[in-house]
C-alpha positions in Angstrom: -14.8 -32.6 -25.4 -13.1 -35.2 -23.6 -10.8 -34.7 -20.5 -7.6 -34.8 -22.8 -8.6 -32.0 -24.9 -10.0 -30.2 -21.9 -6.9 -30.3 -20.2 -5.0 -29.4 -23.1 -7.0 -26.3 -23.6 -6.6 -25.4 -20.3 -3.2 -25.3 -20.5 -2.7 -22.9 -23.4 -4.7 -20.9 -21.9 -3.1 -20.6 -18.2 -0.2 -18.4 -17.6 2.2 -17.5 -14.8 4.9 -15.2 -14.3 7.5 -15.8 -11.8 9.5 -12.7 -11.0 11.5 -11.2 -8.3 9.5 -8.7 -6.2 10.3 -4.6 -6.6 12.2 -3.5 -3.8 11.7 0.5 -2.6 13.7 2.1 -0.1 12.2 4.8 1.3 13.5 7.3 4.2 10.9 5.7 6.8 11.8 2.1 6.0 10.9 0.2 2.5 8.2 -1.3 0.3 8.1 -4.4 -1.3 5.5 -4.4 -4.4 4.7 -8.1 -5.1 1.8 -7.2 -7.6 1.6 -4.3 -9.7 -1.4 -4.6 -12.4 -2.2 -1.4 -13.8 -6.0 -0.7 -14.2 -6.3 -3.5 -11.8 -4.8 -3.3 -8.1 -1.0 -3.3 -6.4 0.2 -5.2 -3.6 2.6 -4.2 -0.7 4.2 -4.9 2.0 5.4 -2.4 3.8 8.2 -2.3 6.1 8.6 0.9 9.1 11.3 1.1 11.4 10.4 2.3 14.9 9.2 5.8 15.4 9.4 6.6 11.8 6.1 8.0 10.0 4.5 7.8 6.1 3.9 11.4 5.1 0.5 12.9 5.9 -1.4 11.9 2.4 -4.5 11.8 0.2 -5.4 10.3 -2.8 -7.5 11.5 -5.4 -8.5 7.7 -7.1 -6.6 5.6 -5.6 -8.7 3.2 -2.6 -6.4 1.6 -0.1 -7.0 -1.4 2.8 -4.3 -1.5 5.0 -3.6 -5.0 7.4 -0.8 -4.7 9.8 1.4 -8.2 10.1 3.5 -7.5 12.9 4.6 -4.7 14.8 2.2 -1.9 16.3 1.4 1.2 14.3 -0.3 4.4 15.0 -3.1 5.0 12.3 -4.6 8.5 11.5 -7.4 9.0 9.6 -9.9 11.5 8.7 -11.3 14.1 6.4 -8.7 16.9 7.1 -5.4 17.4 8.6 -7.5 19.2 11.1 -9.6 16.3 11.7 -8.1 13.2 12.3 -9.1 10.0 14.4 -6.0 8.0 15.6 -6.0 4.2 16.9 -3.3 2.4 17.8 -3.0 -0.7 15.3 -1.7 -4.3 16.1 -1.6 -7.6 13.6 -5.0 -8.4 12.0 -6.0 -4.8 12.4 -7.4 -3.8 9.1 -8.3 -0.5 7.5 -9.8 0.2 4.4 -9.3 4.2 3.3 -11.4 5.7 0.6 -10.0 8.1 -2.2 -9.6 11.4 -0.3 -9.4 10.5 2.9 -6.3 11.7 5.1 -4.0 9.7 6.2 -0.8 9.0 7.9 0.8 5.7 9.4 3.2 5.8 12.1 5.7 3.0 13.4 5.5 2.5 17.4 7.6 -0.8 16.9 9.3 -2.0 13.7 5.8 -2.3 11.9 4.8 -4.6 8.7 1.7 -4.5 7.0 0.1 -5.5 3.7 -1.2 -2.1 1.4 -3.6 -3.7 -1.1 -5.2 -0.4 -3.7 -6.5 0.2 -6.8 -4.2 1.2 -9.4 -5.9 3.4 -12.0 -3.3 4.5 -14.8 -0.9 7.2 -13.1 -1.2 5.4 -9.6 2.2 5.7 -8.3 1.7 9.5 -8.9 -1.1 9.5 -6.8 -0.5 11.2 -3.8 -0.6 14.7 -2.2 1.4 15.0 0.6 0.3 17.3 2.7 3.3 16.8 5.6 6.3 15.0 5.3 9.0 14.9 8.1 12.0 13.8 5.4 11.2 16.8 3.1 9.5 15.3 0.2 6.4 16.7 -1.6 4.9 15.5 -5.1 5.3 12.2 -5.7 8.7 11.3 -7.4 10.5 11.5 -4.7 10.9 7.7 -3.2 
């Protein structure tokens, strides 16, 4: 094949998207979701205001790693609500949470940090809350 035709091929077979990036407000602060490939993965990033906290959670599939950017945090993490370790987080702190692990993030300062998880079919339903301080249980509640 010669390079013409290689690069030809390789061409047809490339492809981008270019899109604009969901926005999610949420009571805490909001999301971003940059990539969202079911069956693959989703990417975040996730924006806290100051002493607002993510509900108290689980995940049944769903593996998360968490990076923070800027901002300090206050990670929990464990098997149980009854059982959690806490550390406080600053940027390049990183976190990788397994499915069924408990968790909850909590802003110290206007916090950003990158979510990266797998996203089996029904991801964005899972999620069991097992606190929430703005009221919301389930998942379709933003």
């Amino acid at each position: 094949m010669t390079t013409a035709e290689n690069g030809t091929r390789a061409a047809t077979q490339l492809h981008a998207d270019v899109y604009q990036a969901a926005r999610q407000d949420k009571p805490w602060g909001h999301e971003i979701i940059y990539a969202a490939v079911e069956g693959k993965y989703v990417g975040k990033i996730i924006y806290v205001i100051a002493g607002r906290s993510l509900s108290l959670q689980y995940h049944l599939e769903k593996e998360e790693t968490i990076s923070v950017l800027s901002g300090a945090a206050l990670i929990e993490w464990g098997p149980s609500a009854d059982s959690l370790n806490s550390q406080h987080f600053g940027p390049g702190d990183t976190i990788q949470l397994l499915p069924g692990t408990v968790h909850r993030i909590s802003a110290i300062t206007d916090l950003t940090f990158a979510e990266t998880s797998t996203a089996a079919p029904g991801w964005r339903e899972d999620v069991v809350r097992l606190e929430d301080k703005y009221g919301r249980t389930g998942t379709t509640a933003p």
